[in-house]
C-alpha positions as CSV (number, residue, x, y, z in Angstrom):
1,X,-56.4,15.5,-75.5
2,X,-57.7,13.2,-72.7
3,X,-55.6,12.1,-70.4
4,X,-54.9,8.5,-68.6
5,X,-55.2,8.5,-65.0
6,X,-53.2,10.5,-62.7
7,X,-52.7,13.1,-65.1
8,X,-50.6,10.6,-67.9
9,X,-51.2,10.3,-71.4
10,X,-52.9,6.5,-72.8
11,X,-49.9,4.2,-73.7
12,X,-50.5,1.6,-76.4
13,X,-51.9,-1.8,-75.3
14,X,-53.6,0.1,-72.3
15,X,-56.8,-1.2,-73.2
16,X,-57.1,-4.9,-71.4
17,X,-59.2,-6.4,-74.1
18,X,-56.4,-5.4,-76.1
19,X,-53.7,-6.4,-73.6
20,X,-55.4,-10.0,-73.1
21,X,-55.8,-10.9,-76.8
22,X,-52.7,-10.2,-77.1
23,X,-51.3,-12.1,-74.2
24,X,-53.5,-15.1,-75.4
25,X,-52.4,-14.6,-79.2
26,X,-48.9,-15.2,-77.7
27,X,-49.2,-17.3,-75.3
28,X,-51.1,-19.8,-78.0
29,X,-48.1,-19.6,-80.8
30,X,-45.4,-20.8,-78.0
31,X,-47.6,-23.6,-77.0
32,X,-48.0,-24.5,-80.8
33,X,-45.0,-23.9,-81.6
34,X,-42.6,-24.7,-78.9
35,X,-44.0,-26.3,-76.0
36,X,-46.1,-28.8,-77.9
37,X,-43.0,-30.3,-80.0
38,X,-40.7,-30.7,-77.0
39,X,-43.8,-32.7,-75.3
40,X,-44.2,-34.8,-78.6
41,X,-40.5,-35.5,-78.3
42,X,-40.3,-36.5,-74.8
43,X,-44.0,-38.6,-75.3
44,X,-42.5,-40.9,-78.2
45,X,-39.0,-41.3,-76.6
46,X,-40.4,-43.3,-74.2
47,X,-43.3,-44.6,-76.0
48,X,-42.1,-47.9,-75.9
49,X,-40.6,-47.9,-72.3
50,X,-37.7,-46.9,-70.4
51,X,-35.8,-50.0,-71.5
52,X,-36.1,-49.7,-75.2
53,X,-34.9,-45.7,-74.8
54,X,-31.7,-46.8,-73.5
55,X,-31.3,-49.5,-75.8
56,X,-31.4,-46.7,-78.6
57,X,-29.2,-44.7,-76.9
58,X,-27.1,-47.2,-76.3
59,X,-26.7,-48.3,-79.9
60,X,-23.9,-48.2,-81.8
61,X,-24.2,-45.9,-84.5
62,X,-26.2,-43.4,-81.7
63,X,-23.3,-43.4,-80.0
64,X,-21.0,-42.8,-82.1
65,X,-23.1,-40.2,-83.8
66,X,-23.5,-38.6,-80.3
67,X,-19.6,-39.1,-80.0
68,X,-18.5,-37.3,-83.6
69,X,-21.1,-34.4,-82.5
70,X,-19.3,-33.6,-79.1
71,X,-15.9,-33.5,-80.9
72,X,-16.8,-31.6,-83.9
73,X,-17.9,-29.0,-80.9
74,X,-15.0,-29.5,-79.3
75,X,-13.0,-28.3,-82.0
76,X,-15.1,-25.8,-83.9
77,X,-16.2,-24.0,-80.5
78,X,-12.8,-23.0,-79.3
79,X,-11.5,-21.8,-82.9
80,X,-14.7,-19.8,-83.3
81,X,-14.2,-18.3,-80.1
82,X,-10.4,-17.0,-81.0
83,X,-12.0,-15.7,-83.8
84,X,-14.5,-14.3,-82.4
85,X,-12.6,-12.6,-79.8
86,X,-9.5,-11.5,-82.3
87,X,-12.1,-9.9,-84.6
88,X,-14.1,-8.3,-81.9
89,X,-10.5,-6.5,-80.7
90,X,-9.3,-5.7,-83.8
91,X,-12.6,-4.3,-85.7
92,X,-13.6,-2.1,-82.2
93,X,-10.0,-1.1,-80.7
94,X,-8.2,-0.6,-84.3
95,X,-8.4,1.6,-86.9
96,X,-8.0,0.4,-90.3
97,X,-9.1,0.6,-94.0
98,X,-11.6,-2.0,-94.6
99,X,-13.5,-2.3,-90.9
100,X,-17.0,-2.1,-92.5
101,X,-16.1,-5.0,-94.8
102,X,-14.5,-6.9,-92.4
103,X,-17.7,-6.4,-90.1
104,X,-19.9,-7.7,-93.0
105,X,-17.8,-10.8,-93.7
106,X,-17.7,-12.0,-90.1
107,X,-21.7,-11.8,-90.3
108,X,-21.9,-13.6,-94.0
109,X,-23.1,-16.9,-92.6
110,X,-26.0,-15.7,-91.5
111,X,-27.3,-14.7,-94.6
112,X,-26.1,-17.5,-96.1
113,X,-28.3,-21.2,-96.5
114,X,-26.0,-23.6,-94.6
115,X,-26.9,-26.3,-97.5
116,X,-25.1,-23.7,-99.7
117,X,-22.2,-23.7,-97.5
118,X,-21.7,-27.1,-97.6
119,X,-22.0,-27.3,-102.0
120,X,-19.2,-24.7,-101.5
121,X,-16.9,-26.5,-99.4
122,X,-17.6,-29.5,-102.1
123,X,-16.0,-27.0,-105.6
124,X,-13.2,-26.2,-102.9
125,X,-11.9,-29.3,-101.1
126,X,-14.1,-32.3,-103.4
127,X,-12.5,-33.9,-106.0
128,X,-13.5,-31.6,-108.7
129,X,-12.9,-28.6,-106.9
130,X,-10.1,-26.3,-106.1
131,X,-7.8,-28.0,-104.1
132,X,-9.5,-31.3,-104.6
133,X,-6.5,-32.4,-106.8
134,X,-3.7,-31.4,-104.5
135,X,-5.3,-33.1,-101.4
136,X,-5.7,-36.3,-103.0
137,X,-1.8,-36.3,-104.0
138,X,-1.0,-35.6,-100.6
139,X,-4.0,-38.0,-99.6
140,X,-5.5,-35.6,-97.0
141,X,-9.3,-35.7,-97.1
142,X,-11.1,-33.1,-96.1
143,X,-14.8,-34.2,-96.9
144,X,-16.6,-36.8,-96.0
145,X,-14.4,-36.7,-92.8
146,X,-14.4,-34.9,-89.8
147,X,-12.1,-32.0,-91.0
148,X,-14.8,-31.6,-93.4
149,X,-17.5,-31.9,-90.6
150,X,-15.6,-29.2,-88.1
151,X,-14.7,-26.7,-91.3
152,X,-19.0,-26.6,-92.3
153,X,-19.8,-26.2,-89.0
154,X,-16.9,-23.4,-88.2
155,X,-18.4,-21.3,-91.3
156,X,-21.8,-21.9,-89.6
157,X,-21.1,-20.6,-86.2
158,X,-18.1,-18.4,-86.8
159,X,-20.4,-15.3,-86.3
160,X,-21.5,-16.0,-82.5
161,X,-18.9,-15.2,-80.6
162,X,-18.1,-11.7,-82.2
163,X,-21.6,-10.4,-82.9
164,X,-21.7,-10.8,-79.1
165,X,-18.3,-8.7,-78.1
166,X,-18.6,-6.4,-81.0
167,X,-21.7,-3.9,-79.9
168,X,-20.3,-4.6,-76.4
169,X,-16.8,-3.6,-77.0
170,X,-17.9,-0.8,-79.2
171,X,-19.7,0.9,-76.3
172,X,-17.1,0.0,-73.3
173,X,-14.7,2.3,-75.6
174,X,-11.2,2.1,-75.9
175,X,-10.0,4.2,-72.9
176,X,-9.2,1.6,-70.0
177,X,-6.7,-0.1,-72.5
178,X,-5.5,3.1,-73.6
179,X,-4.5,3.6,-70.3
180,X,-3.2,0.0,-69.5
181,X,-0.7,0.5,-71.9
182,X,0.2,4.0,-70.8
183,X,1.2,2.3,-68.1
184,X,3.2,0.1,-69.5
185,X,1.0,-3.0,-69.9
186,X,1.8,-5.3,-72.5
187,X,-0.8,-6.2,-75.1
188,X,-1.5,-9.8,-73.5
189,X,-1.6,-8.3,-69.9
190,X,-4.0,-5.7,-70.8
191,X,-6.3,-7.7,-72.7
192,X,-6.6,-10.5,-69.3
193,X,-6.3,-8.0,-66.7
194,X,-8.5,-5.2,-68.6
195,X,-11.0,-6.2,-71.1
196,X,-11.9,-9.9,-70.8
197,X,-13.0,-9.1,-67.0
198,X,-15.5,-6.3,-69.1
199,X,-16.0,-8.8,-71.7
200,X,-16.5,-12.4,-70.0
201,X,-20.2,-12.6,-69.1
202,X,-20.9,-11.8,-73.3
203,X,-18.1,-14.0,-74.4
204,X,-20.0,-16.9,-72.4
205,X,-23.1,-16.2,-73.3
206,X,-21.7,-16.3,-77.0
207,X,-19.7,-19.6,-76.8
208,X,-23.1,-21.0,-75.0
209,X,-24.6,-20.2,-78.3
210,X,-21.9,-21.3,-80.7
211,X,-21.8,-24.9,-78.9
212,X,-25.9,-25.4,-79.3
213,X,-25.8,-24.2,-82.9
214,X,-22.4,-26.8,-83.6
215,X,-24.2,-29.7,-81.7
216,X,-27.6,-28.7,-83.7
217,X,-26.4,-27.9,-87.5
218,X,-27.6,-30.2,-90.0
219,X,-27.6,-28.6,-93.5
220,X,-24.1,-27.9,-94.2
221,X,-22.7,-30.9,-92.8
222,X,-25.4,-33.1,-94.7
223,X,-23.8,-31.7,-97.6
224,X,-20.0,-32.6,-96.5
225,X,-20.4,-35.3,-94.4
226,X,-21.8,-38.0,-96.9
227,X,-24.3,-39.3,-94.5
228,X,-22.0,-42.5,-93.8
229,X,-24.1,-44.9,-91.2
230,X,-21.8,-45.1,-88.1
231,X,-19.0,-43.2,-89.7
232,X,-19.8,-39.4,-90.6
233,X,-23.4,-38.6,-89.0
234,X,-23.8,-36.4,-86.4
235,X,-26.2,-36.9,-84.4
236,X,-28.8,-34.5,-86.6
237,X,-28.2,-36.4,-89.1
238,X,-28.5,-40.1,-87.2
239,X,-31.9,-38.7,-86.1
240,X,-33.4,-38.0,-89.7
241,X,-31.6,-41.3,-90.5
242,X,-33.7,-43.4,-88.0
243,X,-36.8,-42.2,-88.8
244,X,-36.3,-42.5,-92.6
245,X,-35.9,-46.1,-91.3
246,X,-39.5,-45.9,-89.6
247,X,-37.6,-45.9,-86.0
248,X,-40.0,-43.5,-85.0
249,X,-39.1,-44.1,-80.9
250,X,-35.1,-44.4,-81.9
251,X,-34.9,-41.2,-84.0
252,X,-37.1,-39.3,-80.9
253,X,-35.0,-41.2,-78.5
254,X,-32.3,-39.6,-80.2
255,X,-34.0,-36.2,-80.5
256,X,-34.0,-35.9,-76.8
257,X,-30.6,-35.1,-76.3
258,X,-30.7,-32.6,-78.6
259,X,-34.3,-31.4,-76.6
260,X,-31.9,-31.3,-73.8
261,X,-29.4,-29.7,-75.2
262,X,-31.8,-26.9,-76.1
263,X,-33.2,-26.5,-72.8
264,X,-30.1,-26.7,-70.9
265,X,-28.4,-23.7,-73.4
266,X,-32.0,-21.8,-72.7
267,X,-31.2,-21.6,-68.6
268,X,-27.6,-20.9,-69.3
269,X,-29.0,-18.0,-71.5
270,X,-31.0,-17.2,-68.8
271,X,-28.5,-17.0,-66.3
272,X,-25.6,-15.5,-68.3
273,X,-28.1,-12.6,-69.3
274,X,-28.7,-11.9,-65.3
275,X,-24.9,-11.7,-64.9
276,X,-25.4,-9.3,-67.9
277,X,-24.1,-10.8,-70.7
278,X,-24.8,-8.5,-73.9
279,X,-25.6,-5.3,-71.2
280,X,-22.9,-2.4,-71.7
281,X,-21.5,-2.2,-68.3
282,X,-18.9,0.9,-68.0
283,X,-16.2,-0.3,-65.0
284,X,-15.2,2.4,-62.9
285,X,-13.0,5.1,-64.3
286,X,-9.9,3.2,-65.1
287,X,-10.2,0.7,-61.8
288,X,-8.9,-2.0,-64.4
289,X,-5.5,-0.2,-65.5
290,X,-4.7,1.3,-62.1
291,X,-4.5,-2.8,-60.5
292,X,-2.1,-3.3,-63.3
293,X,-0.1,-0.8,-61.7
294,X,-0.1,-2.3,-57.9
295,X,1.1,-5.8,-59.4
């Protein structure tokens, strides 16, 4: 067999023909695909000046939709992240019948269409549906509301958080709460003082992703929300609104906050992934448990 330099077998992609098509092929598809949209949004945002982007910003209905989309956020990113966190510490440091399908569950909204989310939620809480009948007596509505906006975009995102803690968790093993409790820890001071100090740099880097997919979901709450001008659009939805109203400059006016959005959550991804978010990093042999016992 021939050998590669200093004695070292070839390696695939070796070849720089090879390596540079490659590069090119690569580079060419993020420029297509990435790069160029986020210029087009930025270009007609201010296509018609500075003064007629703020004016769309500033509207009414954009601000509102911008204002329903940070507290839909607000609520569905915290509750996803209790979630997240309770599952994560029950499926990796418990034993119980049912784990496997519990795992599955938590990771069901991935593999389900958000649009069919949203007709679900309508045959539970619409009028017709499940408990349709018994909300309207009590007259608590759930769709077409923001309950019903928070619950679609909960069953969207509920899968961040934990798919982040779970391999994570998994590999850190079970023995520095073991030990904790050993010595006499209780379950609330071991889990602060012991794992989330193991766990924090994934548990960020999963809420960061939670909040951009809450702030960016659009086909389940389309579904739920009833697309009510002013009243239920987020602000995906206030964006495919203006431009269905040929406010081309509005609806990419809008669209830039979103662009933002997107690029701030990609250097927080950066950054939380050179803290080592998602990177199994074993503490030292029990150095959590043993400051329990010197407090």
């Amino acid at each position: 067999m021939a050998h590669h330099g200093k004695g070292k077998p070839p390696r695939v992609g070796d070849n720089p023909v090879f390596r540079r098509t490659l590069l090119a092929f690569v580079l060419v598809l993020v420029a297509l695909m990435i790069v160029a949209p986020l210029v087009v949004i930025a270009v007609e945002a201010f296509s018609r000046g500075v003064g007629y982007f703020a004016a769309s910003i500033a509207d009414p209905d954009t601000r509102h939709a911008i204002l329903l989309t940070v507290v839909t956020a607000l609520i569905a990113v915290p509750v996803n992240t209790a979630f997240g966190v309770a599952a994560a510490w029950a499926i990796t440091k418990h034993d119980f019948r049912g784990k496997r399908l519990l795992t599955v569950v938590i990771e069901l909204p991935f593999s389900v269409s958000p649009i069919v989310a949203g007709v679900s939620y309508l045959f539970v809480y619409g009028l017709q549906g499940l408990f349709g009948p018994a909300l309207q007596s009590a007259e608590i509505k759930i769709l077409f509301a923001l309950p019903g906006i928070v619950l679609a975009s909960m069953f969207v995102t509920a899968p961040f958080v934990a798919r982040e803690l779970i391999p994570l968790m998994q590999a850190q093993g079970r023995d520095l709460e073991e030990a904790a409790t050993s010595l006499g820890a209780s379950g609330w001071r071991t889990f602060f003082s012991v794992t989330l100090p193991n766990i924090k740099w994934a548990l960020l880097y999963g809420v960061v992703l939670c909040n951009s997919r809450v702030m960016g979901e659009f086909g389940a709450v389309s579904v739920v929300s009833g697309n009510i001008r002013g009243q239920t659009n987020t602000l995906p939805l206030h964006i495919e609104l203006l431009y269905h109203d040929y406010n081309a400059a509005g609806s990419f006016a809008a669209a830039s906050i979103l662009a933002g959005l997107a690029i701030v959550t990609l250097i927080a991804k950066v950054a939380l992934e050179r803290q080592g978010a998602g990177r199994v990093q074993r503490p030292s042999q029990l150095a959590g448990a043993d400051s329990i016992t010197r407090r």
